[in-house]
N, CA, C and O atoms as CSV, one atom per row, in Angstrom:
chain,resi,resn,atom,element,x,y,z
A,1,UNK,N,N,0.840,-1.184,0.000
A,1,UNK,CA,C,0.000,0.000,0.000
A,1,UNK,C,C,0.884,1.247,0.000
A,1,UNK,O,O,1.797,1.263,0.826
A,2,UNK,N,N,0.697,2.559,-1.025
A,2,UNK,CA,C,1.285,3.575,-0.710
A,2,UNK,C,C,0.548,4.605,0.474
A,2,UNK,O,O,-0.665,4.693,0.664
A,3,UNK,N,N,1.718,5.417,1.273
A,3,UNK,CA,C,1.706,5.807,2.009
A,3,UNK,C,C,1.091,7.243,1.142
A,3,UNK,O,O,1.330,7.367,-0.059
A,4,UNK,N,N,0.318,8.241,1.875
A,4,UNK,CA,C,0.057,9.709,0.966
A,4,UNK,C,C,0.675,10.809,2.002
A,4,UNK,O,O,0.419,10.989,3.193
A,5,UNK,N,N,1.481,11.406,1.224
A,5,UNK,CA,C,1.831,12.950,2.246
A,5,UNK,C,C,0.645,13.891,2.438
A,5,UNK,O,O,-0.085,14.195,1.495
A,6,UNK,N,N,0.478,14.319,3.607
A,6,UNK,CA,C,-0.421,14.860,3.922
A,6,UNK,C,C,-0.422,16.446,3.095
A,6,UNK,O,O,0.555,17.190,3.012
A,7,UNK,N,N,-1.490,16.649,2.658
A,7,UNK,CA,C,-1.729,18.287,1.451
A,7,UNK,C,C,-2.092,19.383,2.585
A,7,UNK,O,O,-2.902,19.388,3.511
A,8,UNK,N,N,-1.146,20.299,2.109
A,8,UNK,CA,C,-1.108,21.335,2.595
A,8,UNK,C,C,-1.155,22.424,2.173
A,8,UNK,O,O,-0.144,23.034,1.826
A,9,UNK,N,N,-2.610,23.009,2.097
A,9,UNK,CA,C,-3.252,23.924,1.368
A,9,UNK,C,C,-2.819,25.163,1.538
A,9,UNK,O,O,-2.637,25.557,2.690
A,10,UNK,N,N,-2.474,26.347,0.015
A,10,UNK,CA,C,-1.604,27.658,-0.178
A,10,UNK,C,C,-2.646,28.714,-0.756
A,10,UNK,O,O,-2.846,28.731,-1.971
A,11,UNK,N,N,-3.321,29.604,0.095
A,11,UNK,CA,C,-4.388,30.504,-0.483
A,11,UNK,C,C,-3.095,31.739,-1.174
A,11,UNK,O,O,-2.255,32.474,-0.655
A,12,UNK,N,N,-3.594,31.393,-2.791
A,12,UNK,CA,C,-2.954,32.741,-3.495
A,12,UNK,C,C,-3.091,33.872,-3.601
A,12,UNK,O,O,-2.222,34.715,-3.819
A,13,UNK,N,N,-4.809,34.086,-3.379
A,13,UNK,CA,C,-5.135,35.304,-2.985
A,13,UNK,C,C,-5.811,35.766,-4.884
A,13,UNK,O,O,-6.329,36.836,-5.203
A,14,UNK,N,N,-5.635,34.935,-5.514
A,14,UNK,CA,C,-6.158,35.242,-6.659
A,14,UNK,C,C,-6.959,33.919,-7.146
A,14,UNK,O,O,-6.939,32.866,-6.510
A,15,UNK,N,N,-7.886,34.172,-8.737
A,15,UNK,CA,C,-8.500,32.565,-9.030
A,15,UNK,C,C,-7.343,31.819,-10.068
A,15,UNK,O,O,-7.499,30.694,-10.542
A,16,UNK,N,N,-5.990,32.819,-10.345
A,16,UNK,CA,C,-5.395,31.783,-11.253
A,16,UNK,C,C,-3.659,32.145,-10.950
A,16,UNK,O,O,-3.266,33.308,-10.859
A,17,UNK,N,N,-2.851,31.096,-10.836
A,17,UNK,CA,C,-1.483,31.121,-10.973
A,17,UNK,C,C,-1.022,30.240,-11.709
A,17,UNK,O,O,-1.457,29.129,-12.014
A,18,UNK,N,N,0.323,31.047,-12.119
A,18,UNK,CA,C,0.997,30.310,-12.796
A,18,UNK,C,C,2.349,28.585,-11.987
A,18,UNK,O,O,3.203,28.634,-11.102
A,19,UNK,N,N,2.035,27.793,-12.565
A,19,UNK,CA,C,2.648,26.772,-11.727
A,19,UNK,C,C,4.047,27.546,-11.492
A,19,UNK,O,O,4.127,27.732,-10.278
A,20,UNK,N,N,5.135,28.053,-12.117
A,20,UNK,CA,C,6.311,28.111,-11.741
A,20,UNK,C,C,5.978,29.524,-10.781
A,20,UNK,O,O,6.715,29.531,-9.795
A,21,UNK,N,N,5.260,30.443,-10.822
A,21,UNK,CA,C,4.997,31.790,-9.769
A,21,UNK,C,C,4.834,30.700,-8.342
A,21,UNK,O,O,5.488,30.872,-7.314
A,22,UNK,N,N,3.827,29.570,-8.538
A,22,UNK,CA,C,3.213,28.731,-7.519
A,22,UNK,C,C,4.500,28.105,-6.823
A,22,UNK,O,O,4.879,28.171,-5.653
A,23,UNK,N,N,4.900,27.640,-7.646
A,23,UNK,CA,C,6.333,26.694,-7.019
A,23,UNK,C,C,7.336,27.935,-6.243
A,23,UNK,O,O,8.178,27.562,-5.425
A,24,UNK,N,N,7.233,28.893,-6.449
A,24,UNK,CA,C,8.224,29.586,-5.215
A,24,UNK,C,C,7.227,30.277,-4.821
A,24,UNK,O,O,7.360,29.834,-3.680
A,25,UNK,N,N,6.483,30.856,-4.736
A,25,UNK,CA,C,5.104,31.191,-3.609
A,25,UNK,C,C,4.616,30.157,-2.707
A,25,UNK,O,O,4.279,30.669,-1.639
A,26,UNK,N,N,4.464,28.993,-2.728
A,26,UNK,CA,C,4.053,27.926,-1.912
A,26,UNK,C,C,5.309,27.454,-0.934
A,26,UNK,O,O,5.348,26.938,0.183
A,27,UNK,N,N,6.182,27.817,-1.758
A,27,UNK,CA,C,7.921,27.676,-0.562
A,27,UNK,C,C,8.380,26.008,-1.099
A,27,UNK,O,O,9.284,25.403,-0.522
A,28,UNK,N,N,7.747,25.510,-2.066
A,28,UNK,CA,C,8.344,24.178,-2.651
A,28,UNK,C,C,9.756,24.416,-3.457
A,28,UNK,O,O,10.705,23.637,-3.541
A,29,UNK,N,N,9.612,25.709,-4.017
A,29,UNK,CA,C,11.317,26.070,-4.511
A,29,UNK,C,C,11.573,27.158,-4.143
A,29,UNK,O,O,10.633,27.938,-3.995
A,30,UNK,N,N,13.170,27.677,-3.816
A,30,UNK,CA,C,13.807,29.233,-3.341
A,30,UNK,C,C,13.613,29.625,-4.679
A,30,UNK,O,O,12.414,29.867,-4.539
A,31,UNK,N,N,13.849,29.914,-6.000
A,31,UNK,CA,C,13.367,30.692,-6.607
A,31,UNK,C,C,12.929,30.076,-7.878
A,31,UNK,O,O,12.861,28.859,-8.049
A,32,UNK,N,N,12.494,31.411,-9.192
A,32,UNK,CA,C,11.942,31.133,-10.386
A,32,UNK,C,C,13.263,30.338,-11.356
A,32,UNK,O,O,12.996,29.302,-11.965
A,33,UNK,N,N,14.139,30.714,-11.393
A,33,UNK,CA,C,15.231,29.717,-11.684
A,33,UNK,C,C,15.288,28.537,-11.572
A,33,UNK,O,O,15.506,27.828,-12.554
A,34,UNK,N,N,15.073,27.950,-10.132
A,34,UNK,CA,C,15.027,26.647,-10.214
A,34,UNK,C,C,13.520,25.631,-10.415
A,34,UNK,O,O,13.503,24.401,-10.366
A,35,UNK,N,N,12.381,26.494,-10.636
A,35,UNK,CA,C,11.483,26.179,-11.351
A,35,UNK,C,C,11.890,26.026,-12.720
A,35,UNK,O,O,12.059,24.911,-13.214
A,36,UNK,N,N,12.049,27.058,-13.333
A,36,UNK,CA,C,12.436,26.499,-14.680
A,36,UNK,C,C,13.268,24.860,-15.003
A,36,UNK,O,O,13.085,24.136,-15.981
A,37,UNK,N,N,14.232,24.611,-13.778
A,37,UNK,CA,C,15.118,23.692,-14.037
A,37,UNK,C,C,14.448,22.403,-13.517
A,37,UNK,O,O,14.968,21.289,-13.578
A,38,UNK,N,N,13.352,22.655,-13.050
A,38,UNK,CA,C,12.308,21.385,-11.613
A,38,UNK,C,C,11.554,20.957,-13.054
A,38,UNK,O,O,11.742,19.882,-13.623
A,39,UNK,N,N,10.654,22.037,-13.528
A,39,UNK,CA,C,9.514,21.972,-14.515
A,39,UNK,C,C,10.051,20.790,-15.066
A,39,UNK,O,O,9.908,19.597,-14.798
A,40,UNK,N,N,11.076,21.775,-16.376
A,40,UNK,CA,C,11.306,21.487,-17.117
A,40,UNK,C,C,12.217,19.243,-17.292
A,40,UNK,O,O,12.026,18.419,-18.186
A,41,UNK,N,N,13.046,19.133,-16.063
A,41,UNK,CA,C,13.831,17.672,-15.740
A,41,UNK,C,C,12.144,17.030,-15.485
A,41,UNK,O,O,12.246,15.816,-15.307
A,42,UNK,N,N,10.684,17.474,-15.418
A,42,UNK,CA,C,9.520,16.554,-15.262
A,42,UNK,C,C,9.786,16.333,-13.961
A,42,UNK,O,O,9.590,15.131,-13.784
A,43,UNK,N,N,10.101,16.801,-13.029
A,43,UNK,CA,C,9.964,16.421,-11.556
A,43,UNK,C,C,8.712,17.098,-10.779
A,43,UNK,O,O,8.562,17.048,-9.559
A,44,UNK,N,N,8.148,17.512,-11.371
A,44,UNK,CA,C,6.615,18.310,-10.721
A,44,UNK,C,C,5.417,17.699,-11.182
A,44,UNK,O,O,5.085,17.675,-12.367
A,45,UNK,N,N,4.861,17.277,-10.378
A,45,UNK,CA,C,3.303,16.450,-11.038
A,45,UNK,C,C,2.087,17.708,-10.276
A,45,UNK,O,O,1.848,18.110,-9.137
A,46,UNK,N,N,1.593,17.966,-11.584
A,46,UNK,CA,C,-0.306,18.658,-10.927
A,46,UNK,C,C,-1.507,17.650,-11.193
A,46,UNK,O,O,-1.963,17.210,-12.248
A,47,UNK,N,N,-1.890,17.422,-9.744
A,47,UNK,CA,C,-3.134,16.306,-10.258
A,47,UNK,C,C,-2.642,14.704,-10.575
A,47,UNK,O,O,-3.274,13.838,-11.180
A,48,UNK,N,N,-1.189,14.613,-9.904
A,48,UNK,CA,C,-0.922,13.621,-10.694
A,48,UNK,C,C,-0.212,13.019,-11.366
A,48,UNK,O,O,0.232,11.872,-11.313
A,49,UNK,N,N,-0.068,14.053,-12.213
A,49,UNK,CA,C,0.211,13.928,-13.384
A,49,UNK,C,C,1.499,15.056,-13.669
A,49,UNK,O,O,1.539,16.230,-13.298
A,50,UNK,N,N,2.809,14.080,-14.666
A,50,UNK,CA,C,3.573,15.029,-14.695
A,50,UNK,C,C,3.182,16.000,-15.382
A,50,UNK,O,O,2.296,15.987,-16.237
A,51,UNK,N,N,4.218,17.415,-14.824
A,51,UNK,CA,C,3.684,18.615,-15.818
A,51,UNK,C,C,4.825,19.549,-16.084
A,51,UNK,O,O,5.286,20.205,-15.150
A,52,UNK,N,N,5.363,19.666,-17.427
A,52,UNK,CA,C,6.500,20.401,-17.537
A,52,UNK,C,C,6.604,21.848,-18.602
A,52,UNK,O,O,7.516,22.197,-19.352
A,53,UNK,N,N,5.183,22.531,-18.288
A,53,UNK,CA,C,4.553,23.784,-18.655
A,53,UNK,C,C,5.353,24.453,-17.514
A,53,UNK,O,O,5.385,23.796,-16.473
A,54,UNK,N,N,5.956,25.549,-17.514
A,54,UNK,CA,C,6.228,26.132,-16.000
A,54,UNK,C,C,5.091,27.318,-15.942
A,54,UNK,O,O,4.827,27.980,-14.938
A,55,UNK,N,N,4.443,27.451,-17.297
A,55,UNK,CA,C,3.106,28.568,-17.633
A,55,UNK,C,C,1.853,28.092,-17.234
A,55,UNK,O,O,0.801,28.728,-17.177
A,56,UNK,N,N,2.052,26.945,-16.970
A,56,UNK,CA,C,0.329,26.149,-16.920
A,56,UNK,C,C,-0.731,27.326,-15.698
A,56,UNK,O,O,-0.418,27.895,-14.653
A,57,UNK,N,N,-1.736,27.284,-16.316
A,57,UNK,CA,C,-2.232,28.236,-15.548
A,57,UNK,C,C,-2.900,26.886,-14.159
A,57,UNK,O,O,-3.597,25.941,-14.529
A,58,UNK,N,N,-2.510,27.080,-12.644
A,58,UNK,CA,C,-2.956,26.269,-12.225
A,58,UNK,C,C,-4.866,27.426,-10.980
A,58,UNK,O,O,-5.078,28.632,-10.853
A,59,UNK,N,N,-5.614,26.280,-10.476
A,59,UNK,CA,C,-6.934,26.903,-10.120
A,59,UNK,C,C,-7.186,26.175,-9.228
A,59,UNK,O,O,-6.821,25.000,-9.253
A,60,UNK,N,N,-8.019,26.810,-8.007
A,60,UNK,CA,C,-8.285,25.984,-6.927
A,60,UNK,C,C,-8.268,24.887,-7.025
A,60,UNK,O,O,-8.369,24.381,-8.143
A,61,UNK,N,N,-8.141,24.157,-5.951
A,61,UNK,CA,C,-8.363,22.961,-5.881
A,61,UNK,C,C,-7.208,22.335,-6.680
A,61,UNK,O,O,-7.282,21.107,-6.646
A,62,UNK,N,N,-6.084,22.832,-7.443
A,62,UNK,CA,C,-5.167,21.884,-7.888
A,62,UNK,C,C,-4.216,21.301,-6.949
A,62,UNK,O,O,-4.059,21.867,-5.867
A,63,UNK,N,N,-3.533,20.197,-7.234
A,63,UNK,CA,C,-2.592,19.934,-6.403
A,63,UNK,C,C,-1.048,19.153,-6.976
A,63,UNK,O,O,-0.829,18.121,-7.610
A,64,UNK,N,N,-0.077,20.334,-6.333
A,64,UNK,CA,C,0.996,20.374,-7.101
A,64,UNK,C,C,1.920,19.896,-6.075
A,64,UNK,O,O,1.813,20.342,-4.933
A,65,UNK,N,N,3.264,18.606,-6.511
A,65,UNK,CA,C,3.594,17.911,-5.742
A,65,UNK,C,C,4.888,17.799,-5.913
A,65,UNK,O,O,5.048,17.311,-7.032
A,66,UNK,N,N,5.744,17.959,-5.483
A,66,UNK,CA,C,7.417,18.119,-5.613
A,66,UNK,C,C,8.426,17.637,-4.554
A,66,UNK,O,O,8.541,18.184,-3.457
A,67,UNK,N,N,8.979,16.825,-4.862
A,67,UNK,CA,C,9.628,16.353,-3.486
A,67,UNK,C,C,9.458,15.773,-2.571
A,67,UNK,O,O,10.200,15.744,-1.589
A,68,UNK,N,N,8.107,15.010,-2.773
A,68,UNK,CA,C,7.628,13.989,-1.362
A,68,UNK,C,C,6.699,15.350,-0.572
A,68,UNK,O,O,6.557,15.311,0.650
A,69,UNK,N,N,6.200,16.328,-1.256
A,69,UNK,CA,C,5.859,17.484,-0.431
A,69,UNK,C,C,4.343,17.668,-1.604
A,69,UNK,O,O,4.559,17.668,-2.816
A,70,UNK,N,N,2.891,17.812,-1.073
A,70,UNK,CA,C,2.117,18.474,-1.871
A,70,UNK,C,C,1.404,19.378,-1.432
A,70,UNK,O,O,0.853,19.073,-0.374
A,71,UNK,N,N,1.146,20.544,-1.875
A,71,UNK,CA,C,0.322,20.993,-1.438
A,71,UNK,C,C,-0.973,21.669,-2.813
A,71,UNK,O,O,-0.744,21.498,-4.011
A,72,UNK,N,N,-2.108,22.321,-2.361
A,72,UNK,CA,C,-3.492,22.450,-2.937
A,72,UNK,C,C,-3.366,24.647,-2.985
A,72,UNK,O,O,-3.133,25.634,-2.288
A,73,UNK,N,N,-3.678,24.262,-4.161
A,73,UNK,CA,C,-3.837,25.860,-4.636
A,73,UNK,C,C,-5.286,26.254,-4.046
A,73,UNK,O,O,-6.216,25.449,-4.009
A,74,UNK,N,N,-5.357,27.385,-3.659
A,74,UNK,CA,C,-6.513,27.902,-2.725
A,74,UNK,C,C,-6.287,29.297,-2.834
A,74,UNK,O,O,-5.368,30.028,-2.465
A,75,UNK,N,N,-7.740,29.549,-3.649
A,75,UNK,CA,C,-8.241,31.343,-3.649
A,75,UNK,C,C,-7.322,32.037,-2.713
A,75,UNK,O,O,-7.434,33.248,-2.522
């Protein structure tokens, strides 16, 4: 059985971000640099699913997961 890391929900304060703005606003990366370099090697899954858009527009309720770490985009 897999184990699930517990989600830990990040209110943006808006209805839309961009995954790589998200990935150093949520504190999953120190900066937009190494988003570009996370995205892009496919080490970021939204929903799941890998995702190597660093533009993807992400919306409540998504959930973006990096490192054994996830957390849920929130208004």
């Amino acid at each position: 059985m897999m184990s699930r890391e517990p989600v830990e929900d990040v209110p943006v304060g808006s209805d839309v971000i961009r995954l790589g703005q998200f990935l150093k606003f949520s504190g999953l990366l120190d900066s937009g640099g190494d988003a570009k370099a996370v995205v892009a090697g496919g080490d970021v899954r939204v929903n799941g699913r890998e995702e190597r858009r660093r533009g993807r527009q992400l919306v409540d309720g998504d959930v973006v997961a990096l490192g054994g770490r996830s957390v849920r985009v929130r208004p």
